[in-house]
Backbone atoms as SQL, in Angstrom:
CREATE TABLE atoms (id INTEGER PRIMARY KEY, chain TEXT, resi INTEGER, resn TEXT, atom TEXT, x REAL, y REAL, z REAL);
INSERT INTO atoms VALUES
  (1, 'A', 1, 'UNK', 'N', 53.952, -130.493, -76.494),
  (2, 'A', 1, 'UNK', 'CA', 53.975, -129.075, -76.755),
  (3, 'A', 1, 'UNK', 'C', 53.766, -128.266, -75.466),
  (4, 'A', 2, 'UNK', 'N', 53.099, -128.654, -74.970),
  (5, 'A', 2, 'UNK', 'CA', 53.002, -128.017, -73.196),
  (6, 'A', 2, 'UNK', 'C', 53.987, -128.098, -72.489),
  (7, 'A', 3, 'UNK', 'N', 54.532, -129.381, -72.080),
  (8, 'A', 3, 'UNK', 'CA', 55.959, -129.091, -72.072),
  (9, 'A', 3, 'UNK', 'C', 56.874, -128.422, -72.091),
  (10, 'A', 4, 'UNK', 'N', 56.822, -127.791, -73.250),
  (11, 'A', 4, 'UNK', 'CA', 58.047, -126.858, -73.908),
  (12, 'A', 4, 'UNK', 'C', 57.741, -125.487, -73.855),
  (13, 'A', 5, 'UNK', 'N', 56.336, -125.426, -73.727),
  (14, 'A', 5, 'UNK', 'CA', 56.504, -123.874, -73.719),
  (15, 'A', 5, 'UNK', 'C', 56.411, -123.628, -72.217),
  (16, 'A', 6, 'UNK', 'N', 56.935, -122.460, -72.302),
  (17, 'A', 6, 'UNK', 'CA', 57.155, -121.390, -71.052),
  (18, 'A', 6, 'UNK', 'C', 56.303, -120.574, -70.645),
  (19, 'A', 7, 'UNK', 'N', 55.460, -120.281, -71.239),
  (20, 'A', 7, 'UNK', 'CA', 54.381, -119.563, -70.662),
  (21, 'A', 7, 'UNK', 'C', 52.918, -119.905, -70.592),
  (22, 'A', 8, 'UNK', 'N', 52.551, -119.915, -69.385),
  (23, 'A', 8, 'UNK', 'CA', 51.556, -120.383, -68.731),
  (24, 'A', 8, 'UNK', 'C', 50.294, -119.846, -69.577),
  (25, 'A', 9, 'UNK', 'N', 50.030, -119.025, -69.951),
  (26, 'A', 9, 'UNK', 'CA', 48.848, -118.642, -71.484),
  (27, 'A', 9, 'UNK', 'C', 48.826, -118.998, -72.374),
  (28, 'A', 10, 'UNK', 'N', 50.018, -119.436, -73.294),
  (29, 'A', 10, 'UNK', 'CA', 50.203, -120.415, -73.833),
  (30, 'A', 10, 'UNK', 'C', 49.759, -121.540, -73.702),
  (31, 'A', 11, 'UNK', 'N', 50.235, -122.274, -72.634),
  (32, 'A', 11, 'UNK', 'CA', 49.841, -123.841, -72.085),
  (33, 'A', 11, 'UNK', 'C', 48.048, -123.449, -71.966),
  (34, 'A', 12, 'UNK', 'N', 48.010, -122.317, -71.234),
  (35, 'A', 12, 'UNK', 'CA', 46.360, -122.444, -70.947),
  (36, 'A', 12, 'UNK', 'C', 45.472, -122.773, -72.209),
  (37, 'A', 13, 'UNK', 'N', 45.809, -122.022, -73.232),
  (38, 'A', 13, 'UNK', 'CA', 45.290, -121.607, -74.018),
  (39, 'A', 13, 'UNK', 'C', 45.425, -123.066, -75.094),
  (40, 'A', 14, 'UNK', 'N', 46.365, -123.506, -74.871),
  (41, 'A', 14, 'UNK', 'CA', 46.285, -124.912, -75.714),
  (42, 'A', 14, 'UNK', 'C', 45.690, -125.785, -74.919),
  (43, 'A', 15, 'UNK', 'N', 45.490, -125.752, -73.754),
  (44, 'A', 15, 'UNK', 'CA', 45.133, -126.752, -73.193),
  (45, 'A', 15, 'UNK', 'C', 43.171, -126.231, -73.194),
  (46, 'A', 16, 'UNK', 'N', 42.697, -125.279, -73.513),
  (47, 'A', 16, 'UNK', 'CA', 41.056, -124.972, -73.678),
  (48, 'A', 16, 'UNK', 'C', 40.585, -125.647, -75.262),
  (49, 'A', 17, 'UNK', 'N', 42.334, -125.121, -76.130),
  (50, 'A', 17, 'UNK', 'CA', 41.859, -125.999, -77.486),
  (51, 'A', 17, 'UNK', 'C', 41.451, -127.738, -77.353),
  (52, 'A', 18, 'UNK', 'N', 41.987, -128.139, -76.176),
  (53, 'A', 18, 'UNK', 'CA', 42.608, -129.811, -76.600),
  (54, 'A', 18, 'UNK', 'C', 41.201, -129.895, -75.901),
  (55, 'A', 19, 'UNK', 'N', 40.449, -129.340, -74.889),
  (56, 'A', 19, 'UNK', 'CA', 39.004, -129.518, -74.061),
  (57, 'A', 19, 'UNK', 'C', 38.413, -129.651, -75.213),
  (58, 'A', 20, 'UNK', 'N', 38.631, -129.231, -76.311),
  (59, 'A', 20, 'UNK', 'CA', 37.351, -129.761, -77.265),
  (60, 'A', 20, 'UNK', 'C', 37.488, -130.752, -78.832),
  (61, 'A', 21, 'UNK', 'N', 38.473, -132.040, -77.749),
  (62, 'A', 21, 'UNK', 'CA', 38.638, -133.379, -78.526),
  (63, 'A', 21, 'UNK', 'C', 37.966, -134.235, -77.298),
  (64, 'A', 22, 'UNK', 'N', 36.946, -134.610, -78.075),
  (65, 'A', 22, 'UNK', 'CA', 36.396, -135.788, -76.983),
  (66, 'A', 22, 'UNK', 'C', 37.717, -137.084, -76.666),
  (67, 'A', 23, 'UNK', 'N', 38.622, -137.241, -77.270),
  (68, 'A', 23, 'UNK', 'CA', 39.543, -138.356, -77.010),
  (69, 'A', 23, 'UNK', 'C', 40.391, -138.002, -76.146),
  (70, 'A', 24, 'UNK', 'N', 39.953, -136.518, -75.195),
  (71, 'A', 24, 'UNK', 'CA', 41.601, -136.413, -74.194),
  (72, 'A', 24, 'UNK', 'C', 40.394, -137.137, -73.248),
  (73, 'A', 25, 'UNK', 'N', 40.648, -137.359, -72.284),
  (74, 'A', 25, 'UNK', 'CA', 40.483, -137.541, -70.843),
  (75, 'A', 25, 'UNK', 'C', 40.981, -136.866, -69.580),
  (76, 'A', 26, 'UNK', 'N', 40.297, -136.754, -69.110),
  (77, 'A', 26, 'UNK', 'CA', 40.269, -136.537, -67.626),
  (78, 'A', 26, 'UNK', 'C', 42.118, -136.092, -67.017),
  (79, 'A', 27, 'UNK', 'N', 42.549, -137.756, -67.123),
  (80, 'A', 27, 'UNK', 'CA', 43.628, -137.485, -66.373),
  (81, 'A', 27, 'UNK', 'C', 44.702, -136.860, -67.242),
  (82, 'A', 28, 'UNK', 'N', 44.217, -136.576, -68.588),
  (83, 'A', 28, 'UNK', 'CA', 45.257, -136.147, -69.900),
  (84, 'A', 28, 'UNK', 'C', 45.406, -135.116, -69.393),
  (85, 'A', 29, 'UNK', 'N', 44.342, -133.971, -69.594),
  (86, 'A', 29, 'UNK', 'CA', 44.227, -132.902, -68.775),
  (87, 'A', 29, 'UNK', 'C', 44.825, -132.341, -67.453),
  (88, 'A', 30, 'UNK', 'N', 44.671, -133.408, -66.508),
  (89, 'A', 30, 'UNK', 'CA', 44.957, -132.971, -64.990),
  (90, 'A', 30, 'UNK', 'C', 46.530, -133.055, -65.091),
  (91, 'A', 31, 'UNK', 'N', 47.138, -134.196, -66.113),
  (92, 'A', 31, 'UNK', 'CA', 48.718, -134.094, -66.306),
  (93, 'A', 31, 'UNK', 'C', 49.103, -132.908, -67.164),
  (94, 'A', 32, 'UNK', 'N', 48.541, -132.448, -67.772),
  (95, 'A', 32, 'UNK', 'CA', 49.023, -131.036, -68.878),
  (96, 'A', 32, 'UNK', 'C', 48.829, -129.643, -67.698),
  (97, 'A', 33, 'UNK', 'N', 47.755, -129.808, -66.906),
  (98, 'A', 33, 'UNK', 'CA', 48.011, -128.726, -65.756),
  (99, 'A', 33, 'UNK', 'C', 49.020, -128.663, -64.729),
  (100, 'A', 34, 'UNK', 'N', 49.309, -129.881, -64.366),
  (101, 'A', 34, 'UNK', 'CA', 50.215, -130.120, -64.108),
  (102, 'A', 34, 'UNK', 'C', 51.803, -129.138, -64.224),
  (103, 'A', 35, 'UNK', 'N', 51.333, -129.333, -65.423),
  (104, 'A', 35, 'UNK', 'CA', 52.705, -128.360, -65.774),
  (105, 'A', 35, 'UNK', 'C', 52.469, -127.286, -66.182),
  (106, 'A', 36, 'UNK', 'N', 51.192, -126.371, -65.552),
  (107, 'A', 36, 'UNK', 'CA', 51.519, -125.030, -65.219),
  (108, 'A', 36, 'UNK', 'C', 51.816, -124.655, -63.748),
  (109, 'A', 37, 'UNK', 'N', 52.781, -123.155, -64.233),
  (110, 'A', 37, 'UNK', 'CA', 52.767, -122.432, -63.117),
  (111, 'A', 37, 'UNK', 'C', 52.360, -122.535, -61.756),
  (112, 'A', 38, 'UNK', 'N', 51.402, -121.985, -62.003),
  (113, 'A', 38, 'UNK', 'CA', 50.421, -121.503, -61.460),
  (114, 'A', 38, 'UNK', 'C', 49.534, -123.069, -60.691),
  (115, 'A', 39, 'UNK', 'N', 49.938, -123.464, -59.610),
  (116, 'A', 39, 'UNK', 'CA', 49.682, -124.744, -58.679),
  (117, 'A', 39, 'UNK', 'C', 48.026, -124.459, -58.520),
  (118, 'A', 40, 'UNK', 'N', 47.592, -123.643, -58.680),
  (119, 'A', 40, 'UNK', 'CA', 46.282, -123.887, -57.804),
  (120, 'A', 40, 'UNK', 'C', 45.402, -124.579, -58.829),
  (121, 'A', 41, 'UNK', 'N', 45.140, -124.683, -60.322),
  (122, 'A', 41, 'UNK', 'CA', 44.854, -125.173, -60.958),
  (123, 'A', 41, 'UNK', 'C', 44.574, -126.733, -60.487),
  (124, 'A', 42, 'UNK', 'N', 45.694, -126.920, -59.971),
  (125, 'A', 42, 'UNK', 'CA', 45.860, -128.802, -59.812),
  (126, 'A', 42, 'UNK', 'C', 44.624, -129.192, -58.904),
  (127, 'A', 43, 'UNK', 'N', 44.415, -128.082, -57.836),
  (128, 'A', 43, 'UNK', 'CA', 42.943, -128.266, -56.977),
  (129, 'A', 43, 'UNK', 'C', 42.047, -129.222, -57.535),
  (130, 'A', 44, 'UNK', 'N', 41.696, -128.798, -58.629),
  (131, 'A', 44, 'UNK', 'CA', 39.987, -128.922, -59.318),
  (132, 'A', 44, 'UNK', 'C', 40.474, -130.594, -59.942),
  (133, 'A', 45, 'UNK', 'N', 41.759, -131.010, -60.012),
  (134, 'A', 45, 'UNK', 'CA', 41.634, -132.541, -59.995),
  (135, 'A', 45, 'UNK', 'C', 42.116, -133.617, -59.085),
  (136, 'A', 46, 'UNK', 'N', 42.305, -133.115, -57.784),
  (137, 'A', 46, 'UNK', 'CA', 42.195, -133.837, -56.529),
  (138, 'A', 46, 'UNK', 'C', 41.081, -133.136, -55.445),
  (139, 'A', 47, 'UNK', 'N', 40.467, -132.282, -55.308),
  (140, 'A', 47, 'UNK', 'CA', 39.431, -132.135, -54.676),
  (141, 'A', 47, 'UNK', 'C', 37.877, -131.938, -54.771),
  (142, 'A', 48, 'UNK', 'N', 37.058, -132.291, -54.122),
  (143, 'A', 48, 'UNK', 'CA', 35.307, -132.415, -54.698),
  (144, 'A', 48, 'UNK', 'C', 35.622, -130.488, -55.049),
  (145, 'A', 49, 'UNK', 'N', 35.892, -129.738, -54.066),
  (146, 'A', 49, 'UNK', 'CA', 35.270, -128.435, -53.820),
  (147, 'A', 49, 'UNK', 'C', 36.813, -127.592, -53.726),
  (148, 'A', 50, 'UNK', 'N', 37.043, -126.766, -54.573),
  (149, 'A', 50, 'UNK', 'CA', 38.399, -125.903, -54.545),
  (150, 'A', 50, 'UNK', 'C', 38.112, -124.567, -54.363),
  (151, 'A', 51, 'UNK', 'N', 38.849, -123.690, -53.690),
  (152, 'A', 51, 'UNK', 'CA', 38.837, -122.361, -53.739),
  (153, 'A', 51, 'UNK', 'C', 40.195, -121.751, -54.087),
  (154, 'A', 52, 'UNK', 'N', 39.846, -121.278, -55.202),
  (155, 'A', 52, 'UNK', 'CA', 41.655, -120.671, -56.237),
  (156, 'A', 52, 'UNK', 'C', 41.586, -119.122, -55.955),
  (157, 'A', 53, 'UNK', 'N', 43.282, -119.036, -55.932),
  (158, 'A', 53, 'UNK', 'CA', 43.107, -117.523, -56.067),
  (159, 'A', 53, 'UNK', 'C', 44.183, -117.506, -56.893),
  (160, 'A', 54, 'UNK', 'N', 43.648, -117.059, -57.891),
  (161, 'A', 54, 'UNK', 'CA', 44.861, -116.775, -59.532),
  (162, 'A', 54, 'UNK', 'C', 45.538, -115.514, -59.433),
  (163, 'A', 55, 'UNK', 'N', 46.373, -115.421, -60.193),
  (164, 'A', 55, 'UNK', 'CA', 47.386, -114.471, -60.876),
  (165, 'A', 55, 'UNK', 'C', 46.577, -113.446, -61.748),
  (166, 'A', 56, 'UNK', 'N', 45.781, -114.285, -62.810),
  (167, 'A', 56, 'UNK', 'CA', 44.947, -113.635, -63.981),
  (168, 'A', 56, 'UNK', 'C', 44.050, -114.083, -64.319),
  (169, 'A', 57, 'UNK', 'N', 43.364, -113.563, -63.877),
  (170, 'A', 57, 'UNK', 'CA', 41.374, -113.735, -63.157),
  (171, 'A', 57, 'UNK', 'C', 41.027, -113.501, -64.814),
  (172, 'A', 58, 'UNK', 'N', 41.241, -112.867, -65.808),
  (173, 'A', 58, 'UNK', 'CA', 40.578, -112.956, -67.235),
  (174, 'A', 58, 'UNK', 'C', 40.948, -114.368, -67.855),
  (175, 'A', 59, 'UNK', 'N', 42.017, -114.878, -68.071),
  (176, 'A', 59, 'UNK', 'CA', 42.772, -116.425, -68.288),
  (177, 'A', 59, 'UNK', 'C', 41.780, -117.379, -67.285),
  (178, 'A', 60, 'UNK', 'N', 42.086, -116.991, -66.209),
  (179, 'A', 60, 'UNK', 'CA', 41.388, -117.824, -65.004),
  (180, 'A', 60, 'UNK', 'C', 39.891, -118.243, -65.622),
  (181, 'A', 61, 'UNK', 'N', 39.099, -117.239, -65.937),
  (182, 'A', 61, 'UNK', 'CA', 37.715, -117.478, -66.292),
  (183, 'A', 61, 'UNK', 'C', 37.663, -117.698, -67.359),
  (184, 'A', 62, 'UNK', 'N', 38.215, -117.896, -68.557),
  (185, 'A', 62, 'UNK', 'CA', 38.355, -118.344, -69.584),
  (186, 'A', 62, 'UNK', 'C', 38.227, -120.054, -69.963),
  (187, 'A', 63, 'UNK', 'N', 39.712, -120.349, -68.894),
  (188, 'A', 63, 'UNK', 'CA', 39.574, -121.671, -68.719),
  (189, 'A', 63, 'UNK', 'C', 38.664, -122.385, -67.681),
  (190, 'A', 64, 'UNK', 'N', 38.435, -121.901, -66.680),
  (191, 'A', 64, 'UNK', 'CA', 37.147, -122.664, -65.675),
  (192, 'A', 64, 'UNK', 'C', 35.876, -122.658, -66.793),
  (193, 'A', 65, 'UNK', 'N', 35.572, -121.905, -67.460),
  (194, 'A', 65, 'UNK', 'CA', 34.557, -121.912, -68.046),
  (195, 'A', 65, 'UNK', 'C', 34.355, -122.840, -69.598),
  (196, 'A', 66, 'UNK', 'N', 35.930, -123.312, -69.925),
  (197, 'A', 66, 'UNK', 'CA', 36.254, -124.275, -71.024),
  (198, 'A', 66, 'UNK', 'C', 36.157, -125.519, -70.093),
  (199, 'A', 67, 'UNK', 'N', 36.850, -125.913, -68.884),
  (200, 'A', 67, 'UNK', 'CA', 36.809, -126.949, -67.888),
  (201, 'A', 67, 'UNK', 'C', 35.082, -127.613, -67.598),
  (202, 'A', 68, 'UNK', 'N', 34.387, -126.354, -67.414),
  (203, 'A', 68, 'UNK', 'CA', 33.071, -126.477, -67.299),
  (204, 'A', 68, 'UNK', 'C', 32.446, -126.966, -68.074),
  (205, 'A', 69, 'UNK', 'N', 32.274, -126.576, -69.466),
  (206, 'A', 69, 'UNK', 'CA', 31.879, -126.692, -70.462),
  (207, 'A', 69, 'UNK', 'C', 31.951, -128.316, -71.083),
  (208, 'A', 70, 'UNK', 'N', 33.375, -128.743, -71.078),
  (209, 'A', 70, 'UNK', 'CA', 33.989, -130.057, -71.268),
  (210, 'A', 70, 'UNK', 'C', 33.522, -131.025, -70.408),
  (211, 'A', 71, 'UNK', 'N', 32.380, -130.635, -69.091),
  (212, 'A', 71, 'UNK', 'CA', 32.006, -131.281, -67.840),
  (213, 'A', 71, 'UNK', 'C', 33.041, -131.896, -67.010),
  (214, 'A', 72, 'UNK', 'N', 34.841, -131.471, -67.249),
  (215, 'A', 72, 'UNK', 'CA', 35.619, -131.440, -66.078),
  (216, 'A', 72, 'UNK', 'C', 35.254, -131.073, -64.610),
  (217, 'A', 73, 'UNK', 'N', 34.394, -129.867, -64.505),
  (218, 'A', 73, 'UNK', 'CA', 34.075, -129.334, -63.584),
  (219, 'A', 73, 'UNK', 'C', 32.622, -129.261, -63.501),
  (220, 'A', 74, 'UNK', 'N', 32.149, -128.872, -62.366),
  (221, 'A', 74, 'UNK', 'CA', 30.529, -128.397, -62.649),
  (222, 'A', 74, 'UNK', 'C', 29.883, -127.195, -62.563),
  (223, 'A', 75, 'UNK', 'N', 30.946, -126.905, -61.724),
  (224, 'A', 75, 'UNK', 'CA', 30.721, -125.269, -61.716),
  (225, 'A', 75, 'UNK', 'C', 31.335, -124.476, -61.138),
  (226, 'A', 76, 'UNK', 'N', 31.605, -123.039, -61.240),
  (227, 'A', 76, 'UNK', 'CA', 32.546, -121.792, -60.908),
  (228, 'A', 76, 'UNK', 'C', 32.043, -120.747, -60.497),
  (229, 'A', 77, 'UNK', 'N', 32.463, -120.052, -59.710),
  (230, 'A', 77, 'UNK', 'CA', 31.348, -118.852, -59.374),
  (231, 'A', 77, 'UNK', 'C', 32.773, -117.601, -58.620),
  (232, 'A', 78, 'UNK', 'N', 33.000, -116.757, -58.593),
  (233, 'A', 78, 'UNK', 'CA', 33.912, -115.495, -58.527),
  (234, 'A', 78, 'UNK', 'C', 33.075, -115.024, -57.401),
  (235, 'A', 79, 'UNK', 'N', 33.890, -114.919, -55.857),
  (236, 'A', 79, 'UNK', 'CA', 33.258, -114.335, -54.526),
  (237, 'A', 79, 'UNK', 'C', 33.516, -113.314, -54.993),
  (238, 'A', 80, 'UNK', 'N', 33.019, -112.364, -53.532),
  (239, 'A', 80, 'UNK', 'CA', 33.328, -111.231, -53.512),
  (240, 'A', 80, 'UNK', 'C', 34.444, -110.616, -52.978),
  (241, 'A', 81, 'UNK', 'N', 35.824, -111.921, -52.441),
  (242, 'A', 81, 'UNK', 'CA', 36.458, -111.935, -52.145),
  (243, 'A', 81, 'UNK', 'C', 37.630, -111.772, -53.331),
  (244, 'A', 82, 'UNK', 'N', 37.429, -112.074, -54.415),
  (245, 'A', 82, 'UNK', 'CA', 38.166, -111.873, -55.665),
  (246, 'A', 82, 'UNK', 'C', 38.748, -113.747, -55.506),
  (247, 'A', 83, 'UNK', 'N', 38.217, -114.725, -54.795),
  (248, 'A', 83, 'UNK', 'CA', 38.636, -115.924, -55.022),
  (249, 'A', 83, 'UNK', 'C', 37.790, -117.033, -55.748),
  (250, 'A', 84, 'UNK', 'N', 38.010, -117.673, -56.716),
  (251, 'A', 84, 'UNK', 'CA', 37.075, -118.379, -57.374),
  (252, 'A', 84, 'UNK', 'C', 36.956, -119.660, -56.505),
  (253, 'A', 85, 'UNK', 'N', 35.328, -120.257, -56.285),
  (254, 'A', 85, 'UNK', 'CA', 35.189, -121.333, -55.787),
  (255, 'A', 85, 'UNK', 'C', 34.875, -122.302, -56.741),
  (256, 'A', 86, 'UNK', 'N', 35.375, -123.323, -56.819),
  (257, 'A', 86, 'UNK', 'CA', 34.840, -124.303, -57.770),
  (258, 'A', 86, 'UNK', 'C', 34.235, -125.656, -57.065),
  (259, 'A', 87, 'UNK', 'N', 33.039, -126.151, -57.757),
  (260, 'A', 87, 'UNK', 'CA', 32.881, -127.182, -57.667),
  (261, 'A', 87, 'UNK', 'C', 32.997, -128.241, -58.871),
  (262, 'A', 88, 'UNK', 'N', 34.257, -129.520, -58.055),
  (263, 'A', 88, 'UNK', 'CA', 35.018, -130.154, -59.152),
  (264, 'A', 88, 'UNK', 'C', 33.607, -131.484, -59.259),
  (265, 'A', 89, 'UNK', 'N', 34.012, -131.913, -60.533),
  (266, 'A', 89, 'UNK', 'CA', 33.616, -133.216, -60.766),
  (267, 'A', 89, 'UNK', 'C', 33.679, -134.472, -60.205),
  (268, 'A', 90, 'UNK', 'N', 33.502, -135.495, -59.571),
  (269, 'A', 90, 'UNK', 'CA', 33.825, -136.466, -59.037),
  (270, 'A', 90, 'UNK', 'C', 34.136, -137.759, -59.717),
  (271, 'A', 91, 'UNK', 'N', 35.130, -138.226, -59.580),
  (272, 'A', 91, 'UNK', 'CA', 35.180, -139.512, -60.751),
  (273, 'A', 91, 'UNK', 'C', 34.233, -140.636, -60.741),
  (274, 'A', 92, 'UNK', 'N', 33.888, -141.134, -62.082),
  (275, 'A', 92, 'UNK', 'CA', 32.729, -141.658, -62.377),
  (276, 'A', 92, 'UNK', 'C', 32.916, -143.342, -62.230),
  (277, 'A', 93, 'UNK', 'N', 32.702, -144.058, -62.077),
  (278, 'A', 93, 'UNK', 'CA', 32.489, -145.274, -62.277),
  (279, 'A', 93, 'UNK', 'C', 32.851, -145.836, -63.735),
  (280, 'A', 94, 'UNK', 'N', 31.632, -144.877, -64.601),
  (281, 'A', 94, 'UNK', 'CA', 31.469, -145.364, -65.635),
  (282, 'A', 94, 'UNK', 'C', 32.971, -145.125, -67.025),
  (283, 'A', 95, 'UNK', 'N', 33.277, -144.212, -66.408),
  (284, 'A', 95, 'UNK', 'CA', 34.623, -143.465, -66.602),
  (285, 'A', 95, 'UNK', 'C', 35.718, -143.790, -66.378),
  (286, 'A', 96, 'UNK', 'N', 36.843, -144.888, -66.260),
  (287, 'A', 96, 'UNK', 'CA', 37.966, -145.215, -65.387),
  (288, 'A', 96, 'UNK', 'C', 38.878, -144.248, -65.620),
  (289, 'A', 97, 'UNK', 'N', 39.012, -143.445, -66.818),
  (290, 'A', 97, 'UNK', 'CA', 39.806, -142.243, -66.832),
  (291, 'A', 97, 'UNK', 'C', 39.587, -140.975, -66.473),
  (292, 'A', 98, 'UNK', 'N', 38.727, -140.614, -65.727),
  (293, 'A', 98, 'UNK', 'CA', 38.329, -139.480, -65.056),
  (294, 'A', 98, 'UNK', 'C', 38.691, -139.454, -63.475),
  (295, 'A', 99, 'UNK', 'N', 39.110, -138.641, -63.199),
  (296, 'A', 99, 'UNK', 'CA', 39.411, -138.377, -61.556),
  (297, 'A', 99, 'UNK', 'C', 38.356, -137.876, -60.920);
């Protein structure tokens, strides 16, 4: 279904629903972002520490804060620069499907 649709709020927005099935994983996720738009997203699952600068900072904080929540991430914080810094998760050991 991500896939197919075309708009990136859409995808976002299904993809904050699917954060709350414990059976996606890690890399389920990082492949469904994947196919948004909007590249900077992909940051937060190849780097410890990302700094994004979005399109739509209300969407934007919506989902960092579903990412968070799901313990994808650990935490988000909005400079005063209008760029969000994130600190990503690190893949676990215990986890083989987490990045």
């Amino acid at each position: 279904m991500i896939k197919l649709s075309t708009d990136d709020s859409q995808k976002i927005s299904l993809i904050i629903r699917l954060l709350t099935y414990k059976g996606i994983g890690r890399s389920d996720i990082a492949e469904m972002v994947s196919e948004l738009d909007e590249t900077e997203y992909r940051k937060l699952f190849s780097q410890q520490t990302a700094t994004l600068i979005l399109s739509n900072s209300s969407e934007g904080e919506s989902f960092l804060s579903a990412l968070q929540k799901s313990g994808l991430i650990l935490e988000w914080l909005l400079r005063d620069d209008g760029k969000y810094y994130v600190t990503c998760r690190k893949k676990s050991r215990q986890d083989p499907d987490r990045n």
